[in-house]
Each structure stands twice: as C-alpha cells, then as structure tokens.
N, C-alpha and C positions, 0 to 999 in steps of 0.2 A: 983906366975907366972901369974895366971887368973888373979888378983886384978893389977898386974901392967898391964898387957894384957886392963885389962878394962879402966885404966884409960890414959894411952896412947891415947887408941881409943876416951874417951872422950876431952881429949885433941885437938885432931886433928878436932874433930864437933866442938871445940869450936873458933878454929881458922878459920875453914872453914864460920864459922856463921858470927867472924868479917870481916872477907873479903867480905862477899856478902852484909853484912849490907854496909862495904863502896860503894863497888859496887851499892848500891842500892842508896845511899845517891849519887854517883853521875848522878846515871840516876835520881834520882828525881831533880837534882841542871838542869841537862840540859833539862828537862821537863818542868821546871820552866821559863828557858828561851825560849824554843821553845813557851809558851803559853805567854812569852812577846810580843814574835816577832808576834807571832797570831795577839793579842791585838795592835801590833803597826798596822801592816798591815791591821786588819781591821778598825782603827782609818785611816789611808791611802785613804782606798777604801772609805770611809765616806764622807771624802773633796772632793776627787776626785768627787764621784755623784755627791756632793755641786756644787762644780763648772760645773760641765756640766751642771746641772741643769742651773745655773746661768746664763751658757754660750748660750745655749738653747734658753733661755727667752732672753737674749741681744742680739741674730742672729733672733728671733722670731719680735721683737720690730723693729728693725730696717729692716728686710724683709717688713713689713707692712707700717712702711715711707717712704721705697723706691716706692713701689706699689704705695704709695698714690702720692707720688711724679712722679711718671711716670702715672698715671692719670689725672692728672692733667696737666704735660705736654702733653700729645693724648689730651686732651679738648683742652689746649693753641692753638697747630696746627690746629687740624680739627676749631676751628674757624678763624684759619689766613690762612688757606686754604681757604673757604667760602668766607673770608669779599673778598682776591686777586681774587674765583673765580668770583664773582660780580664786583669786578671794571674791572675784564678784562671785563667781556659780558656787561657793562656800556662802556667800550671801543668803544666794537667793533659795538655794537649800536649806540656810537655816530659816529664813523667813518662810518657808514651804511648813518648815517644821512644824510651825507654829498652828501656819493655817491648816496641814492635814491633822493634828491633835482633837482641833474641832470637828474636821470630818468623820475621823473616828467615833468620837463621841456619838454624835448622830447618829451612825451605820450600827453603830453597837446598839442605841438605842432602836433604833428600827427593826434592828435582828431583833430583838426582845419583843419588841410589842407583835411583832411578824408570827412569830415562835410562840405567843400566847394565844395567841388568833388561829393559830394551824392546830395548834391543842384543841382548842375549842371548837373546831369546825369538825375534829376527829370525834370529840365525844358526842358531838350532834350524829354523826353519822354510825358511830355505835350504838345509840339508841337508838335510832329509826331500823339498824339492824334488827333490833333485838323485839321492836314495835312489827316488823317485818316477820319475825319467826312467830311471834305472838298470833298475828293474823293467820299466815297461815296454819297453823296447829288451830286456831279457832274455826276455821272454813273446815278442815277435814273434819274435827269432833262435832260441825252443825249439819255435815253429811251426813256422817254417821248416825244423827239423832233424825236428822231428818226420813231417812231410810229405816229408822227406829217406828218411828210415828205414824208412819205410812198404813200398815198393818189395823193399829188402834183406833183412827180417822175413820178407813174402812168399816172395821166391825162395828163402830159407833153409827154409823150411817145405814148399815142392816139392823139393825137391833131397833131403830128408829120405825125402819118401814114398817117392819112386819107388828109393831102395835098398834091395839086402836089407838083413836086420836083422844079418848080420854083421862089418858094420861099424860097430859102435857108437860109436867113435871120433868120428865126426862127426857123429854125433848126441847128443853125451852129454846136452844141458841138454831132450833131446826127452822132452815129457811124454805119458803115455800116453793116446791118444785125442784129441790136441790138438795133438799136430805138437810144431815144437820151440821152447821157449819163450827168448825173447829177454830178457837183462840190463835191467833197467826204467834208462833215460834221462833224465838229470836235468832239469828241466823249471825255468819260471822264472827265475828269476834267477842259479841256479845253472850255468845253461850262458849268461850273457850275459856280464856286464860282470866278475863274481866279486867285486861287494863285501859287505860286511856288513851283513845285512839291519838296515832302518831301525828307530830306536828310535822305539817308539810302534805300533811295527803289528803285524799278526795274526799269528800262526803260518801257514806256508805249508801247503800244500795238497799232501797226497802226490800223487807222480805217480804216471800208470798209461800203460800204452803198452798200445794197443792190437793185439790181433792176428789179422791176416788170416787169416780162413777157407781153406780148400781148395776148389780146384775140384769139383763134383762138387753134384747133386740128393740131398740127404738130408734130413730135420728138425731143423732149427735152434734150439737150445736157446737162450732168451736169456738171461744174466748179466748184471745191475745193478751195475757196481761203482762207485761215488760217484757224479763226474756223467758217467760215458760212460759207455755201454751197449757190450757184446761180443758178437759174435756166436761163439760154437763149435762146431764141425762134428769129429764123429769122424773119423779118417781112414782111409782104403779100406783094405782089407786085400789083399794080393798072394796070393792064392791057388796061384800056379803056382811061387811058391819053395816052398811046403809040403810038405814028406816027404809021398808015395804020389804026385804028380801026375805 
C-alpha cells in the first residue's frame, strides 16, 4: 500500500514537472517574441532619430538660406531705398532751383531799387548839409553886419535930435518919441550866401534890429519883442527953438 502510495505520488510530480516544463517552454516561446518586438522597436526608434536628425540638418540648412536670402533682400531695399531717397532730394533741389532763380531775381531787383533809394537819401542829406553851412556862414556875416549897423543907427538917431524940426527932410522915417527908426536888415541867411532855404527846415525867424537909445537920464520903458529886448527912451525936447523963448 506505501509502495503504491509512493509511487502514485511520484507519478503525479512527474506529470506536474511536464506540465510546467510546457508551461515554461511557452513563456520562454513568448519571451522570445516579446525580445523580437523589443529589438524591432528599437531598430524603429534608430531610423526614427536617423531621420529627425536628418530632418534637423535639412530645416537647419534651409533656415540659414532663407536668412541669407532675406539679407540680402533688407540690403537690396535699404539700397533702393537710398538711391529713391536721393533722386527725390535731387528732385526737389532741382525743383528749388527753379523756384530760388525767381527769388533771386526779386532780391536783385530790390537791392537795386534799395541802392537807388539810399543814393538818393545820401544826396538829400548832402544838400541839407551844405544848406546847413550856408545858414550858418549867413548867421555869422548878419552878426557881423548887425554889429556893423549898430554904430550908424546910433549916430542917425543924434544927428536927428539935435535939429530943429524944420527940416524934416532928414528925418522922415523919425518916429515920435523914439528918434528915427531904421529900415529892418535882413538877418540870416538872407544876407549870407543868398541860396534857397533848405527843404525840410523851419520857417525862419523875423528879424528885428534893434535900436539904440539916446543919450540922456530918463525912465526907460522896456519892450519885449521875440527874443531881444529894447530899450526906448523919449527924446529931449529943444526948448529954445520954441515960439516965445
């Protein structure tokens, strides 16, 4: 009973053993393939890098010609940029041309007429010079005569008193109480040079000649006439030609 007991039981290991050996032959059969599929799949991912690399380097190469080619176009433009911005300012310079030509013309002309006009404003002011020396040289020589005159006025004015009154004759211009009055003497410019007073200046200033008192203590009335002052004194009366004396 033990002896079949035992050999039963190795029976049963022995069948158990070929079972797991199959069992085991076919996990190694599908191990086999699983390390196919490994080996394909990483033969896969091989090409794959391959080609990215590949691809890489062909997006890399043509990146760089494009670049090079849009460089190249930005030169092209920025010089056809340049050469257009020069022919326009060649443009518009020569169109300037045109219009400064007329400018000139005008300015020229304006200097011209400017330059006749300043001429002429020079010789107006050389002749008022010249009208200017003229007066003065006539003011000093109507001093001079006036200071002349002074003397002659005088002795006409004694020479007056001291006759009788019968001789009127030579006293005609003798004013009453004031001796005898003297023809007024032209003054200024009128007794200098004799030209024609200057354009541009004032009306001359009437003369006045003044005239010398008589000898003799009396009260002296003064007379304001412009700017000289006069002195006039009555003159003595002859007592001893008068009827009764």
């Amino acid at each position: 009973m033990v002896a079949n007991s035992s050999v039963s039981q190795l029976q049963q290991k022995l069948e158990m053993t070929g079972k797991l050996r199959e069992e085991i032959d076919v996990i190694n059969v599908e191990s086999l393939k699983w390390k196919e599929s490994m080996d394909r799949f990483d033969a896969e991912k091989e090409a794959a890098r391959a080609q990215l690399s590949s691809t890489e380097e062909e997006l890399e190469t043509r990146l760089a010609s494009q670049l090079a080619k849009a460089e190249k176009s930005k030169i092209d433009a920025d010089a056809f940029v340049a050469v257009y911005r020069a022919d326009t300012k060649a443009a518009q310079i020569h169109a300037r041309g045109f219009d400064l030509t007329e400018e000139i013309k005008k300015a020229k002309k304006f200097e011209t007429d400017t330059g006749v006009l300043a001429s002429d404003d020079d010789d107006d002011d050389d002749d008022d010079d010249d009208d200017d020396d003229g007066s003065n040289s006539g003011s000093e020589s109507g001093e001079e005569t006036d200071g002349e005159e002074t003397p002659k006025v005088r002795a006409t004015n004694h020479s007056c008193e001291g006759e009788e009154p019968a001789q009127p004759s030579q006293c005609e211009n003798e004013v009453p109480g004031q001796g005898r009055a003297t023809p007024p003497v032209a003054r200024g410019r009128d007794r200098g040079r004799g030209k024609a007073p200057a354009r541009g200046r004032g009306r001359e200033r009437p003369s006045t000649i003044p005239i010398m008192p008589p000898m003799g203590p009396t009260d002296n009335p003064i007379i304001e006439e412009q700017d000289e002052v006069h002195v006039v004194e009555p003159a003595p009366v002859d007592f001893t030609s008068a009827p009764g004396f």
